[in-house]
Structures are given as structure tokens and as C-alpha cells.
N, C-alpha and C positions, 0 to 999 in steps of 0.2 A: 820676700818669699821667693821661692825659685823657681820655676813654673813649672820642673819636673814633680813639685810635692803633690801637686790636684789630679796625678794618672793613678789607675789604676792599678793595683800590687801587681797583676800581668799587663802589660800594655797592649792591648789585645786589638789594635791597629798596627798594619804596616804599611806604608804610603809606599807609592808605585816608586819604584828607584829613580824617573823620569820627572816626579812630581814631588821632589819633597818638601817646598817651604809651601807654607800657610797659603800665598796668596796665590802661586800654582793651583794648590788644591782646589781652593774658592771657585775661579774662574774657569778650569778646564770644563769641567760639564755643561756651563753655559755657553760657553764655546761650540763646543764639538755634537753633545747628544742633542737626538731628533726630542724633537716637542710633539709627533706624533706617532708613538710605539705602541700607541691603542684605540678601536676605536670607542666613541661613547655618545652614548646616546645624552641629549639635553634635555630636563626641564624644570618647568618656573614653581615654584609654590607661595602661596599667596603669605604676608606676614600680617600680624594683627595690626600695624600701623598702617599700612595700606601698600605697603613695598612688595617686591618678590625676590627671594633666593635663587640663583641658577644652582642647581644641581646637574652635573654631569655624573652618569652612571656606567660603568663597564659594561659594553654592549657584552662582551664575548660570555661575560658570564652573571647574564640574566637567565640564563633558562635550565642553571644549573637543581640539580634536584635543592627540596627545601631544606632546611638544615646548615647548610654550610655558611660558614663565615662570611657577613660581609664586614670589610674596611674600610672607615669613615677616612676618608684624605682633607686635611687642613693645611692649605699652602701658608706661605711666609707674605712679607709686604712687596707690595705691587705686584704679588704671584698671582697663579691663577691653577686649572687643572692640565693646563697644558704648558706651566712649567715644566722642566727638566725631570725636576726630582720626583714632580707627582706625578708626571708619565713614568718615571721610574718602580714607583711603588705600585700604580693601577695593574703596573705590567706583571709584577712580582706575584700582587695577588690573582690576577687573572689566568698566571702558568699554575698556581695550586688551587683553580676551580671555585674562586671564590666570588662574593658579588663582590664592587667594589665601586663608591659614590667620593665623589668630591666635591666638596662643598663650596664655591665661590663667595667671598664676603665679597659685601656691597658693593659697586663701582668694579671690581676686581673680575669677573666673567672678560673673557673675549671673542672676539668674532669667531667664530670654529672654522672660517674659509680663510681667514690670515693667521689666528692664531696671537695676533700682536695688536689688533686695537680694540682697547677698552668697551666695552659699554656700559652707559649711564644707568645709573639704578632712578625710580621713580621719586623717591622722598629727598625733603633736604639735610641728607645726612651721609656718612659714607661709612668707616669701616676706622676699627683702632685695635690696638696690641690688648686690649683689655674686654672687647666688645665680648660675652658671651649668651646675652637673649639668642641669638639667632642661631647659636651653637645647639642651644638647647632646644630651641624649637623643634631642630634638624634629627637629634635626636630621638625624643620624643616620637616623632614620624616615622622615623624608618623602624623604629619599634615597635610603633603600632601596628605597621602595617607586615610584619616579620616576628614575631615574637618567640618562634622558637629560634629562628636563627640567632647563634651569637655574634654580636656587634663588637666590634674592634674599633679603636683611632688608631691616627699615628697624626702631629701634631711637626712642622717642619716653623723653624726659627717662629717668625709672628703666630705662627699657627700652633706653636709648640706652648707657646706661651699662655694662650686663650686656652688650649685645652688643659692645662695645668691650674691655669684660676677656676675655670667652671668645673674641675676634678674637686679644688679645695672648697670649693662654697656648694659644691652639695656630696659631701662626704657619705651620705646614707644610697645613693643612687646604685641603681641594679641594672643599669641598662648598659651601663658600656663595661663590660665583662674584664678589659685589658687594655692599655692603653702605651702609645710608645711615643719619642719626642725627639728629636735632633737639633743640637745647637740654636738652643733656648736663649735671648734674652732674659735671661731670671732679672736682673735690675736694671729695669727703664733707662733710670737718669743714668744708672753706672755705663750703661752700654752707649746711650746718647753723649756723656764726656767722650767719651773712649775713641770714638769716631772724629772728634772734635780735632785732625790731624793734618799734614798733608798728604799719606796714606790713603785717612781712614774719607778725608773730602773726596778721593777719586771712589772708592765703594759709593758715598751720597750723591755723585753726577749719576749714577744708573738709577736713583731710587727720586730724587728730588723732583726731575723735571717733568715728572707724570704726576705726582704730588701733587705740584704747584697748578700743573694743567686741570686738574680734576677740579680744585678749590675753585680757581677761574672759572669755571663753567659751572658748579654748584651755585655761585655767587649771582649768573650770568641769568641761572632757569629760576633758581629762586629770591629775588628781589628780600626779603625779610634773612636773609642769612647773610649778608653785608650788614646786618647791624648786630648781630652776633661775632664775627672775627675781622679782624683786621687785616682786608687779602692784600693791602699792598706793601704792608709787613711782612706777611707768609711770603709774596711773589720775589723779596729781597732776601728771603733767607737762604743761607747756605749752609745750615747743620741745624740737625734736629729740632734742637730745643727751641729756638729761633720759630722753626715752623709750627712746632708745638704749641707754643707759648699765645701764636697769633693763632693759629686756626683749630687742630686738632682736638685743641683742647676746649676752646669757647663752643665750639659746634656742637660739643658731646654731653655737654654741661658740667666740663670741668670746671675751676679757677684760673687754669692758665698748663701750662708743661707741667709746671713740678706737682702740683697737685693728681693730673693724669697719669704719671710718671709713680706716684703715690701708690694712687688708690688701683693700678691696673699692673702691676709688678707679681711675678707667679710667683715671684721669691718667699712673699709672707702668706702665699696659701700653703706652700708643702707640706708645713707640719699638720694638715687636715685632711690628704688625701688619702684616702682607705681604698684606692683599685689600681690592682699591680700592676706597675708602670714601670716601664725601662726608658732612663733618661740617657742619652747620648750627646758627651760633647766634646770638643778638644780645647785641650789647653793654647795651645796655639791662634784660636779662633781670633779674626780681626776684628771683629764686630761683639767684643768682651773679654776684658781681664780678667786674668787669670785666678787674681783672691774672689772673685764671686764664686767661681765655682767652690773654695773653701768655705763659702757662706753658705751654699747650698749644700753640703756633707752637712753640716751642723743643723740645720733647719728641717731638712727631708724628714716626710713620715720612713716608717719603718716595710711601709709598704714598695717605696721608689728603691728599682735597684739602679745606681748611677757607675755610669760608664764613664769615666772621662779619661781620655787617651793624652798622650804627649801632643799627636800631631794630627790633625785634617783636615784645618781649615774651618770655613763655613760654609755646613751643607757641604763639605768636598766628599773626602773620605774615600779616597781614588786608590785604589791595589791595581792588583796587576803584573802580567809582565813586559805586555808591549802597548805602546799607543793605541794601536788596533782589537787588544781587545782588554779592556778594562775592566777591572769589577768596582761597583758601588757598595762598600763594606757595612755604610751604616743601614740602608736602603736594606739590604739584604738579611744583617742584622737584627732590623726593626721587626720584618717580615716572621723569619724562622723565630724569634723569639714570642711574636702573637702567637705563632701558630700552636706552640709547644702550650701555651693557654686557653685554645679555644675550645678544646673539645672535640665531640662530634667526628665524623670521617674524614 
């Protein structure tokens, strides 16, 4: 198959003429854009297992009148709120006066004075592409305590993916009005082969070595979760599955990778999802081949409208016309296209 069949009848991407293969795209934002383009206020909420959630919330616009939109932000793996892209989108919803919250999965929060080191969540457990109790809880919350305002996501790689399974396993829900997604892993295993490269190992040197660190030190505070996974397997591994197979998966009470891999893939919730979602990805993307995305045309409820472009990369989606000043197309995208669904002023 040819990888221009999976774009869209317009191809409604154009990459900055400075940035046009795949792995340009990837990389430039992590590069170059600030990890602090907002401020935000932090804080913890209690979970029924005894854990807590850091929520970080758009200071600039908390005090905006009631009504207005706020924007659930779900980062990707080893992300946080003050990755690139979710300062990217806080900031987007912040210039249209909106609230805007992002949600740290477990272990995933960082120092807000570096920005770059972890902190430990309480329980012995961490965070997975499939995790959505805590999605839900987060939900539930800001609804309660907001109920006229309409509620938006937008859902960024790992984070795209959880809000696509918890879209498909409660298809009656009324609370997240619209929801939007950027270069999704729709299939686990398909995307964990896929990386299996010499490529796609230099993308897993940026995502492994905090992996493996976190395992380390889960292993370290809680003595009873070394008889659960197998950390000096996970400590050797150098691609997904490998790490999957030893830790992510026994910790979570999988069977192992392919089982997690399985039961936590957004691919077999779509045809359940009933709330208008805009999916965004490219075909080009390093981190998944291109026939998933034709597995996904086929599978989508009728409610996903799917975007998938020739070119962006992952998470890139860079326009433009000079290095200095750049636009983030999907970022922008994701935004104007909530917004057209939210309602309200």
C-alpha cells in the first residue's frame, strides 16, 4: 500500500519548506519551543486507592466569567503539562479565554522549578497507554464542580489513545461535549514492532531511560512489586515489548506485553465512540505504519472525523515560513475545531 492512500481527499497539511521529512517535524518543537508559555497553577486530588493526581490548571484563565470552555489536556509517554505541545495547546486555549487543566498521569508530574524532574506518585503503580480510571475520575470532577461550562479534551499520542478507549467504553457519556487527538497509537503491538528499528531505537533512547528509572525506584519504595515484574529484564530492555512484557504489563495486571498491548489498543474501541472527535495524524508518522491508519477508516464510529495528512511527523505538524516564526498546525487545528463545538460565547 502506498502511503499517500491513508491522507486525506485535501491534504490539508503543509510542512514548513525548512522541515519537511518526518523526523525534522518530530523533533523540532522539542528542540526549540519554551516548556513555559503559561502560567499554572498546581493541585493534588485525592484517588480512591490512596494516590493523588497533579492537576495543573491555566492560571490566566481561571477567573474568566462561568460558561466558558474549559480544555482537558492529556500528554503523551514520559510527558507531562509542561511538555511542548501541552504548553502549546494551554496557551491556544488561554488566548480564547478559556479554563484550561492538564492532567498528569501518575509518576508523570514535574517539578514546576526545573520542569524536567519527575516526581513519584504514592501507590505502587505508575501510568499505561490504556490506563483510564483516573481519566475518568478527572472528569467526573471538573464537572461536578463546573457543570454549565462545556468540557472539551484533546488527547496528544499516549494521551490520545486513553481518551479514545475511555470515549469507547462509555459511549452514553455527556460530559465531554467534544473531544480531539494527535498522532495516536491506535495499535499497541503494531506501533511497539514498528519502532523495533535503528531509527525508530534512537526515538526509545528519549523515552526508555526514565521508564526504566521510574521501575527502579517503584521496585526500590515498594518491596512487594519485585515479585510482580521482572526489573532486571525491564532494566535490559531496549524496545517496548521487552519492557512491556517484564514490567508494564505484570504491574498493571496484565499477562505480559501482548496481552496489555491487547486489551488497552484505542483501535477496537472506535466503533463505540458516540462524541464528535477530530482525529489527527500523519501518514509519515515514526512511531506507526501507515496500514493502521487504514484500519482505522474502517473501524471509526461515524461520529470521528479523521484527518490523516501525507506529512508531520509525530506530534510535529510544523508550517511556517521561517524558523522564527513557526506555526503548530495540528495544535491550532485541534483548538479552532473544539471551539466550532463548544457553544457558548
Amino acid at each position: 500500500m502506498e502511503v499517500g492512500s491513508t491522507v486525506s481527499p485535501r491534504d490539508s497539511f503543509q510542512p514548513a519548506w525548512w522541515l519537511p521529512g518526518p523526523h525534522a517535524q518530530t523533533v523540532w518543537g522539542q528542540l526549540t519551543r519554551s516548556r513555559r508559555l503559561v502560567e499554572l497553577e498546581r493541585e493534588l486530588i485525592e484517588t480512591p486507592d490512596g494516590d493523588e493526581l497533579v492537576l495543573d490548571h491555566l492560571a490566566a484563565g481561571a477567573g474568566v466569567n462561568g460558561g466558558r470552555p474549559r480544555v482537558l489536556v492529556l500528554h503523551g509517554l514520559e510527558g507531562s503539562s509542561y511538555s511542548v505541545y501541552a504548553q502549546g495547546v494551554l496557551a491556544l486555549a488561554g488566548a480564547r479565554g478559556w479554563h484550561a487543566t492538564a492532567l498528569n498521569f501518575r509518576s508523570c508530574a514535574r517539578d514546576p522549578h526545573d520542569t524536567v524532574t519527575w516526581l513519584p506518585n504514592r501507590r505502587p503503580r505508575l501510568y499505561h497507554s490504556g490506563e483510564t480510571t483516573d481519566l475518568d475520575l478527572v472528569v467526573n470532577e471538573l464537572h461536578r464542580r463546573d457543570p454549565t461550562s462545556p468540557l472539551l479534551a484533546v488527547g496528544i499520542s499516549l494521551g490520545g489513545n486513553a481518551l479514545l478507549k475511555w470515549l469507547g467504553e462509555h459511549p452514553s457519556q455527556q460530559l465531554v461535549g467534544a473531544a480531539a487527538t494527535v498522532s495516536v497509537p491506535y495499535d499497541l503491538a503494531t506501533a511497539a514492532r514498528h519502532l523495533e528499528t535503528p531509527i525508530g531505537r534512537l526515538y526509545l533512547r528519549h523515552f526508555l531511560p526514565t521508564l526504566r528509572a521510574k521501575m527502579e525506584s517503584l521496585c526500590a519504595r515498594f518491596p512487594e512489586v519485585r515479585d510482580r515484574v521482572d526489573l532486571e529484564r525491564a532494566l535490559r530492555a531496549r524496545d517496548f515489548h521487552p519492557f512491556d512484557d517484564a514490567a508494564t504489563g505484570p504491574l498493571h495486571g496484565f499477562t505480559g506485553a501482548d496481552d496489555y498491548y491487547a486489551r488497552s489498543s484505542s483501535i477496537d474501541f472506535l466503533a463505540r465512540v458516540a462524541t464528535p472527535t477530530l482525529c489527527l495524524s500523519a501518514a509519515d508518522d515514526p512511531f506507526l505504519p501507515p496500514p493502521v491508519l487504514e484500519r482505522v477508516r474502517s473501524e471509526a464510529s461515524a461520529t470521528l472525523e479523521l484527518d490523516f495528512t501525507l506529512r508531520g511527523g509525530h506530534v510535529g505538524f510544523v508550517g511556517g515560513g521561517t524558523p522564527r516564526r513557526p506555526s503548530y498546525w495540528a495544535e491550532e487545528r485541534m483548538i479552532t475545531w473544539l471551539a466550532a463545538r463548544a457553544g457558548g460565547p
